[in-house]
C-alpha positions as CSV (number, residue, x, y, z in Angstrom):
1,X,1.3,-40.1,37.2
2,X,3.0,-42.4,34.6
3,X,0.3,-41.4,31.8
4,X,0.8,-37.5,32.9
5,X,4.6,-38.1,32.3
6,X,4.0,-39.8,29.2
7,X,1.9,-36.8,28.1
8,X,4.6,-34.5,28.8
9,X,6.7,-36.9,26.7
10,X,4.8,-36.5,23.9
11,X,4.3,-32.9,23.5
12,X,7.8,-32.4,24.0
13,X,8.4,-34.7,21.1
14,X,5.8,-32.9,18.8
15,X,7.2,-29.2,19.5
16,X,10.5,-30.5,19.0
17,X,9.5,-32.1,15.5
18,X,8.0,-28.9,14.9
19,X,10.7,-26.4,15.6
20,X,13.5,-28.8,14.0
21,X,11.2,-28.7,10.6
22,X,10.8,-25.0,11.6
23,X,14.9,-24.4,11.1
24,X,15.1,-26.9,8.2
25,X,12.4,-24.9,6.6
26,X,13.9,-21.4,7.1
27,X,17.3,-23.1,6.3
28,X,16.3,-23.8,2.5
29,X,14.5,-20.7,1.9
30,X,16.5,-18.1,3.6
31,X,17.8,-16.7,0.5
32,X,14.6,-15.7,-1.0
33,X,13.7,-13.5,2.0
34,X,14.1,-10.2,2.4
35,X,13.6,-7.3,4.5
36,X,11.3,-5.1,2.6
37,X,12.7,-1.2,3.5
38,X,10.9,1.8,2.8
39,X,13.6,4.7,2.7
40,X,13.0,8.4,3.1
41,X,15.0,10.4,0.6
42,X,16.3,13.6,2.4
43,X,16.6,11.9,5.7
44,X,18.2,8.4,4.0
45,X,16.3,6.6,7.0
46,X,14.1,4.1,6.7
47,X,10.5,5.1,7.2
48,X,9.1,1.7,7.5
49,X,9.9,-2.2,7.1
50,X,8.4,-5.0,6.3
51,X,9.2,-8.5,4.9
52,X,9.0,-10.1,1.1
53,X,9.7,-12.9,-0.8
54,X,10.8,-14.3,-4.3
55,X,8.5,-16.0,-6.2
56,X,10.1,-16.0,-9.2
57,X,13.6,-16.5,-10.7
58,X,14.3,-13.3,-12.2
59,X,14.1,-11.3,-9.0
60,X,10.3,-10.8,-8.7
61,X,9.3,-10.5,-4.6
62,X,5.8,-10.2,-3.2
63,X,4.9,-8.4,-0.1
64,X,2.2,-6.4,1.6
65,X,0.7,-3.1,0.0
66,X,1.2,-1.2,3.2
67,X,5.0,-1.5,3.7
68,X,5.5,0.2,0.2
69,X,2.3,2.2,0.1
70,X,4.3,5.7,0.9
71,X,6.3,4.8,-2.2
72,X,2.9,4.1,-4.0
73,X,1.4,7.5,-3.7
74,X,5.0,9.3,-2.8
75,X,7.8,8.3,-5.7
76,X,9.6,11.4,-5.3
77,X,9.9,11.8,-1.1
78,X,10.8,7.6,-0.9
79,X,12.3,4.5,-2.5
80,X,12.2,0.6,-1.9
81,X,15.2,-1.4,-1.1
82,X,15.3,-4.9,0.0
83,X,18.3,-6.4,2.2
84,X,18.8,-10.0,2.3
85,X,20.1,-12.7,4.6
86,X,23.6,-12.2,4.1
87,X,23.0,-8.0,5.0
88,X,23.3,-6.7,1.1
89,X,21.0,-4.1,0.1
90,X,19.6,-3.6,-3.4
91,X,16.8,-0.8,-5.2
92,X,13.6,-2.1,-5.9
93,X,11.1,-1.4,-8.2
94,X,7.7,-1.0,-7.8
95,X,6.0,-3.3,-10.6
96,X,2.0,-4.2,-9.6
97,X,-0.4,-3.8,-6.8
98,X,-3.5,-5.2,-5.2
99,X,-4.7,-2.4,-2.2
100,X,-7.8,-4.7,-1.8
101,X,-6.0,-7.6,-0.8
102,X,-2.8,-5.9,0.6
103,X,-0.5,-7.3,-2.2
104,X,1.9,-5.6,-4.0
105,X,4.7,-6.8,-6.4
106,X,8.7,-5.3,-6.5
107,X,11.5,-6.2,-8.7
108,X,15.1,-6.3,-8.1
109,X,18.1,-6.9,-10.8
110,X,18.7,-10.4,-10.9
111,X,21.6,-11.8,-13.3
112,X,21.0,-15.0,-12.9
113,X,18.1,-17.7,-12.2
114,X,17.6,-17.5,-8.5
115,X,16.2,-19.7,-5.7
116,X,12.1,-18.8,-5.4
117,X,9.2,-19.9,-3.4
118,X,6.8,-22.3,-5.4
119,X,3.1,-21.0,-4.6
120,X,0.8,-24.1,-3.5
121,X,-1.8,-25.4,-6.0
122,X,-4.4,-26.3,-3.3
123,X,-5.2,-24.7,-0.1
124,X,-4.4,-26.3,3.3
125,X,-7.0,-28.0,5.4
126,X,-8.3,-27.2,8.8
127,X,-5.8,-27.8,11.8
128,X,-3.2,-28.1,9.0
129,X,0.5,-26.7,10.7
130,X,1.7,-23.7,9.0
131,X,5.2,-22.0,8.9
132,X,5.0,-18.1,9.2
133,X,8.1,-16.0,7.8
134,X,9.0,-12.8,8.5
135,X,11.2,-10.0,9.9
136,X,8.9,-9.1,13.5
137,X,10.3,-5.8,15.1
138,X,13.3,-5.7,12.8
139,X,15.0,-8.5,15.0
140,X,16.1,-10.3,12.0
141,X,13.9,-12.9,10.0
142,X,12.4,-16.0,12.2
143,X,9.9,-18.7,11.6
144,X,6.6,-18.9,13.6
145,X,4.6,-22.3,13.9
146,X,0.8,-21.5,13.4
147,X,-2.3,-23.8,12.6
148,X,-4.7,-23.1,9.5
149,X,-8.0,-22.5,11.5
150,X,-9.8,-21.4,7.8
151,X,-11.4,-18.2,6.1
152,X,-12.7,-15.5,8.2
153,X,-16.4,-15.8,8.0
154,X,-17.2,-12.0,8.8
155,X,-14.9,-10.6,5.8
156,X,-16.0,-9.4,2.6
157,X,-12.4,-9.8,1.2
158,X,-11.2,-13.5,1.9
159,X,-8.3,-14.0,5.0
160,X,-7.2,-16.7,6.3
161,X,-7.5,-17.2,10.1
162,X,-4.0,-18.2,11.5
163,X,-3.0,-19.3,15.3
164,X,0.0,-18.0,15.1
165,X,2.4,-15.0,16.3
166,X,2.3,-13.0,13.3
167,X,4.2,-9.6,14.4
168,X,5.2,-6.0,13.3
169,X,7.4,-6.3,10.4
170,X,6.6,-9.7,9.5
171,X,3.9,-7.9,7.1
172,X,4.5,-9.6,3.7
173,X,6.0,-12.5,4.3
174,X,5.1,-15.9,3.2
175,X,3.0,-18.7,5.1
176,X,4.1,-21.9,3.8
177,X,3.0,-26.0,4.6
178,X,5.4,-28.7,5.5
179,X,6.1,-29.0,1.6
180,X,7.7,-25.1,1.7
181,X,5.1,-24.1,-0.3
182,X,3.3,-20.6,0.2
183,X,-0.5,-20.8,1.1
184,X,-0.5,-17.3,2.4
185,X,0.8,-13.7,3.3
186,X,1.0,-12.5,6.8
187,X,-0.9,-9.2,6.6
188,X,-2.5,-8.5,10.0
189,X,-3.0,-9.3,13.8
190,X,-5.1,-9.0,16.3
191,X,-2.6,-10.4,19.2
192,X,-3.3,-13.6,21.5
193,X,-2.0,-15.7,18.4
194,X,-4.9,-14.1,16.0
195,X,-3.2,-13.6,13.2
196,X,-4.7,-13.0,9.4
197,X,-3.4,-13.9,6.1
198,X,-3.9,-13.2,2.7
199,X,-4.9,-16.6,0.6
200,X,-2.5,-17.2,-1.7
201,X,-4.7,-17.5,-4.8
202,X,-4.7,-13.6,-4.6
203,X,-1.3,-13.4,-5.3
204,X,-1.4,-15.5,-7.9
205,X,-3.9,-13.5,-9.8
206,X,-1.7,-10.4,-9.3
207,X,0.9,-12.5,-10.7
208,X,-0.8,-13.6,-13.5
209,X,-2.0,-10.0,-13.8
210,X,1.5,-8.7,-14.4
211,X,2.5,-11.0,-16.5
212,X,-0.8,-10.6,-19.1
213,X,-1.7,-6.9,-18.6
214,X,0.1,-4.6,-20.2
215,X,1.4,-2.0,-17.6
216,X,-0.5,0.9,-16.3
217,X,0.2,3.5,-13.7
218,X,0.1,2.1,-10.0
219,X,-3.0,5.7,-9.8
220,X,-4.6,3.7,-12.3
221,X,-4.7,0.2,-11.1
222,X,-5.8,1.6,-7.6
223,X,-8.1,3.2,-8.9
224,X,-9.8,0.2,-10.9
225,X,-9.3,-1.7,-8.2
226,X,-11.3,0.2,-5.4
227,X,-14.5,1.0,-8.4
228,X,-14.5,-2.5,-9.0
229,X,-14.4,-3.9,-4.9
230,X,-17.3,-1.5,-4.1
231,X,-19.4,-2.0,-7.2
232,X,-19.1,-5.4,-5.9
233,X,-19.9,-4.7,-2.3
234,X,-22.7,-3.2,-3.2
235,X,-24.2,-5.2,-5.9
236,X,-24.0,-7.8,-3.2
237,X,-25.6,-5.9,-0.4
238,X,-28.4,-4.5,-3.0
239,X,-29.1,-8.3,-4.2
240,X,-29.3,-9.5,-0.6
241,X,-32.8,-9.7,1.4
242,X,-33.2,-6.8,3.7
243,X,-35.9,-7.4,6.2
244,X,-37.8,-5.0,8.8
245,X,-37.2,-4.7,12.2
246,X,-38.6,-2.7,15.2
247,X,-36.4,-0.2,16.8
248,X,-39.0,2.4,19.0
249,X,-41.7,2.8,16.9
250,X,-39.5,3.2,13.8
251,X,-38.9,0.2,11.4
252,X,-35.2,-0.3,10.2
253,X,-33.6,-2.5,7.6
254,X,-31.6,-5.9,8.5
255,X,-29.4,-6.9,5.9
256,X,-28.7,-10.7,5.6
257,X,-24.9,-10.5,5.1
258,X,-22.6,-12.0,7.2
259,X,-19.6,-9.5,6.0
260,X,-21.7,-6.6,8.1
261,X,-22.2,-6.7,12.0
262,X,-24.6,-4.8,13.9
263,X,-24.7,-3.9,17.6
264,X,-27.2,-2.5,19.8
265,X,-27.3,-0.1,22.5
266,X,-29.6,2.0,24.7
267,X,-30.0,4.3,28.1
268,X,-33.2,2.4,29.3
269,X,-31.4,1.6,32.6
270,X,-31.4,5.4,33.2
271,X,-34.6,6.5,35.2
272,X,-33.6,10.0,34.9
273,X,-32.8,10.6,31.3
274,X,-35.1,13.0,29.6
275,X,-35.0,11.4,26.1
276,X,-34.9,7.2,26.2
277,X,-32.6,6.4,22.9
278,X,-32.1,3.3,21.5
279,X,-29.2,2.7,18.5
280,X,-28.6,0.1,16.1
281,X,-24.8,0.6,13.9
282,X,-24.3,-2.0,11.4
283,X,-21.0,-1.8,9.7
284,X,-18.7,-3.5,7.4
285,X,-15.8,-5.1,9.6
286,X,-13.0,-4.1,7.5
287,X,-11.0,-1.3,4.9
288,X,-9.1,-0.4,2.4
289,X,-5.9,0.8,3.2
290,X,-4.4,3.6,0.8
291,X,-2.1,5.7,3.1
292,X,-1.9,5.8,7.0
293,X,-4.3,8.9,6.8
294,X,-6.1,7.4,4.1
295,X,-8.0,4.6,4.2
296,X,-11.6,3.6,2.3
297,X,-13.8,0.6,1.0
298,X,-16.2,0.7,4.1
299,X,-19.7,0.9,4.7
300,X,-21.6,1.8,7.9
301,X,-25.7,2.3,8.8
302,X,-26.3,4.0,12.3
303,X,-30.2,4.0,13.5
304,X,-31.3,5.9,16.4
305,X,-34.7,6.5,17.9
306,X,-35.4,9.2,20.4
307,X,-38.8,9.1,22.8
308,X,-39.1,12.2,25.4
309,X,-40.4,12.1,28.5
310,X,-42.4,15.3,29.8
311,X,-39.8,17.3,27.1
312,X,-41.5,20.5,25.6
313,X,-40.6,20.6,21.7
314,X,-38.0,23.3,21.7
315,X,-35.6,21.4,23.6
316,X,-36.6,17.7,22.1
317,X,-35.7,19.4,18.6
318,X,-32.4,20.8,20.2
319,X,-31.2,17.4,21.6
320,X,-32.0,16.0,18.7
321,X,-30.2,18.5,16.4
322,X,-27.2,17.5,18.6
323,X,-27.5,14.2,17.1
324,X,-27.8,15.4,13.7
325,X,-24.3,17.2,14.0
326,X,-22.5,14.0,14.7
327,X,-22.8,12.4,12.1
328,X,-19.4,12.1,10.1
329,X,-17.7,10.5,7.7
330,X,-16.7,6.6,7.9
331,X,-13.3,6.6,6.6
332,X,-10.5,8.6,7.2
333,X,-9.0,11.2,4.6
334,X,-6.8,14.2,4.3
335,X,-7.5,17.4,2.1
336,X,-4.9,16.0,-0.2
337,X,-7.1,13.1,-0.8
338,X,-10.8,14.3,-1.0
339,X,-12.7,17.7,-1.7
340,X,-14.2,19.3,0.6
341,X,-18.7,17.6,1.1
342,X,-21.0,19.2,-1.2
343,X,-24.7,18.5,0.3
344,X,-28.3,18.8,-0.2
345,X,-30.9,19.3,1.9
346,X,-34.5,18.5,1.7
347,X,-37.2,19.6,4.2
348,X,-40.5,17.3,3.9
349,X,-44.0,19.0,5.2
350,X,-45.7,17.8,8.2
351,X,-48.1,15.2,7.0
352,X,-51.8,13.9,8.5
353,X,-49.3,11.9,11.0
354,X,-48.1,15.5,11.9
355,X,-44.1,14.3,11.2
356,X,-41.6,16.6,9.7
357,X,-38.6,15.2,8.0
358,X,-35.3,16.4,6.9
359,X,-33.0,14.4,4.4
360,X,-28.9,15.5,4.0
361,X,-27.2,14.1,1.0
362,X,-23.0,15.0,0.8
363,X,-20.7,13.6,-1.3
364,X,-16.8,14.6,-1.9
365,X,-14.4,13.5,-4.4
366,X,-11.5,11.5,-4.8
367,X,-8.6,13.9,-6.4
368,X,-6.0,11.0,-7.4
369,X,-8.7,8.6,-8.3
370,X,-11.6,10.0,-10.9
371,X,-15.0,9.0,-10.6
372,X,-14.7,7.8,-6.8
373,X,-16.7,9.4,-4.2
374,X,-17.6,8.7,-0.4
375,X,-21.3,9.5,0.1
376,X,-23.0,10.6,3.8
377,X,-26.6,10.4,4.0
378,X,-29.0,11.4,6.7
379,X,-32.3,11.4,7.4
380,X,-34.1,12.6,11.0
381,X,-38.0,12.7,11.0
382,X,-40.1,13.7,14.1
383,X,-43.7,12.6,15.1
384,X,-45.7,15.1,16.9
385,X,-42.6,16.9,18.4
386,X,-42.4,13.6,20.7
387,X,-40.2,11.1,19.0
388,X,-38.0,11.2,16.6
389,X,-36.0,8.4,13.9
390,X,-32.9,9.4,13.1
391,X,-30.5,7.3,10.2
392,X,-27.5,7.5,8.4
393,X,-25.2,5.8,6.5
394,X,-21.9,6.4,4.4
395,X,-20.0,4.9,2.2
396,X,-16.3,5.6,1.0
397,X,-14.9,5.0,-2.3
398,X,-18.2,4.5,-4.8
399,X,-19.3,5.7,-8.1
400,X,-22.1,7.7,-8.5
401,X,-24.6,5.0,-9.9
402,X,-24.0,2.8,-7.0
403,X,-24.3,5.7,-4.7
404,X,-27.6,6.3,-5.7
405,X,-29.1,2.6,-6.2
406,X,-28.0,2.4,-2.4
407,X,-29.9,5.6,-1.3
408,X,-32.9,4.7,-3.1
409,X,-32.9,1.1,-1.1
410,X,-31.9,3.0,2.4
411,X,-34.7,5.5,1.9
412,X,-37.5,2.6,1.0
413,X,-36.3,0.7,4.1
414,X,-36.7,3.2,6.6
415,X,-40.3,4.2,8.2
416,X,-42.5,4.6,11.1
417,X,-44.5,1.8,12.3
């Protein structure tokens, strides 16, 4: 009983430590928060919130894409303004941004040197106590202990995995160590204290960026940054070792990347189905946010083979066609954002195996960012009216020469046994 007590003691006397360097923390940087307001122009209401931070002394203040991202593709219907610790409100100024990472930069007028948050050199090590910072559910700005648990080991894009109740509204505001220095921005959560950051090296390269690069239109830098994340994604998935596997009696591609995650599925516990299916979908476990209807950078493979049982032809190619009509896009998009799919089909002959094949390849454009497509293919090939091997895959925001280097690879990759 006496050691359970003394337990007790103890972590009492560590969540006290923690929440008294918790206030002392939020003490001495309290006037470089902010609340981070997106306003709607002919309403004057806010349309979203988020928090920010200064991270340098003439008024510059980093937050998250998202919160200003209306702003971003809207400057007309919207404006920024911050409002600070002591309730004053101010215009800002949209200066850089990073839609890969989540990052964007805003300026207010600043007369004089101000207070900032110093960025860390380093980055923290495992188990390491974090502060989070933010504004959760416009309740007013609060400090949330975490612990640095590391970079997600799924993502493409680096983040942070932080224990930690990072909320709504604290989107954009800074992660810092016992030393008050920023290792990371809150940017996402996925509840029971899963909470993701952006590393702070990020923003320091966007800083650097708009400090060295002369400016260019925010169209423009979204624009270069979305060619150059998915010429990278794919490079990377091209260079990779993609390997056979069974699936029916059709042979599928496994691609050794840890940044896509594949999942299986079938109705072989169903005595009574006419058609046994199996399904493979692979995907890449994360986006690119542009707009809340707009969203792109992903990449996703669906496989699917069909065997009838006792199924005359007719209504095996029926069920099948049913298939064929599902397939979608991966991302989502409005008519403002993309043109309408412009495909082409190709019908292969029956061959000695007796198989007929039928390839669709669509692609639509990006209207605010040249050059920038997302691709659909899909391919469903039958062997003697029987079984059939049906794949797809699509990818949003590519040029064309990466397009096609990925279809040539998907195609090779795809047989019957």
């Amino acid at each position: 009983m006496k050691g359970f007590i003394a337990l007790i003691l103890i972590c009492l006397s560590i969540n006290t430590y923690a929440a008294e360097q918790a206030e002392q923390i939020f003490k001495k940087l309290a006037p470089s928060l902010f609340q981070i307001r997106l306003i709607d122009n002919a309403s004057g209401e806010k349309s979203s919130i988020g928090s920010g931070f200064q991270i340098n002394g003439q008024g510059l203040i980093a937050t998250n894409y998202h919160v200003i991202s209306g702003f971003a593709r809207h400057p007309n219907k919207y404006r920024i303004e911050y409002l600070d610790h002591l309730g004053n409100k101010g215009a800002l100024t949209l200066k850089r941004v990073d839609v890969v990472n989540d990052l964007a930069l805003v300026k207010r007028e600043a007369g004089v040197n101000m207070p900032f948050f110093r960025l860390a050199e380093g980055v923290p090590h495992k188990g390491e106590e974090l502060f989070s910072l933010g504004n959760p559910h416009d309740l007013g700005m609060i400090v949330v202990p975490g612990t640095y648990n590391g970079l997600k080991k799924e993502s493409f894009n680096d983040k942070i995995h932080f224990t930690g109740s990072v909320n709504s509204g604290m989107s954009g505001g800074p992660v810092v160590n016992q030393n008050a220095e920023v290792v990371g921005i809150n940017v996402a959560t996925s509840g029971n204290q899963i909470g993701f950051l952006v590393p702070h090296d990020k923003l320091v390269a966007l800083y650097q960026a708009f400090q060295t690069t002369d400016d260019i239109s925010i169209a423009e830098q979204i624009s270069q940054q979305l060619s150059k994340n998915q010429q990278k994604l794919i490079d990377t998935m091209l260079s990779s070792e993609w390997q056979s596997k069974q699936l029916g009696q059709g042979l599928i591609p496994a691609v050794d990347v840890p940044f896509v995650r594949c999942w299986g599925d079938s109705n072989a516990d169903k005595s009574d189905a006419l058609i046994l299916t199996a399904v493979a979908h692979c995907a890449l476990d994360e986006n690119t946010y542009i707009s809340s209807k707009f969203f792109t950078g992903n990449l996703e493979m669906e496989f699917r083979y069909m065997q009838a049982k006792e199924l005359n032809a007719s209504k095996f190619y029926h069920l099948y066609e049913q298939q064929i009509r599902r397939a979608g896009p991966g991302n989502k998009a409005t008519k403002d954002d993309v043109s309408e799919y412009q495909c082409h089909h190709d019908i292969v002959s029956p061959t000695d195996r007796d198989i007929n094949s039928k390839t669709v390849f669509c692609t639509r454009a990006y209207k605010q960012y040249p050059q920038l497509f997302d691709v659909l293919y899909l391919s469903a090939s039958i062997d003697k009216n029987q079984q059939a091997l049906i794949s797809h895959f699509t990818i949003a925001g590519v040029e064309e020469s990466s397009a096609l280097a990925f279809t040539r690879k998907f195609m090779e990759s795809v047989s019957w046994k």
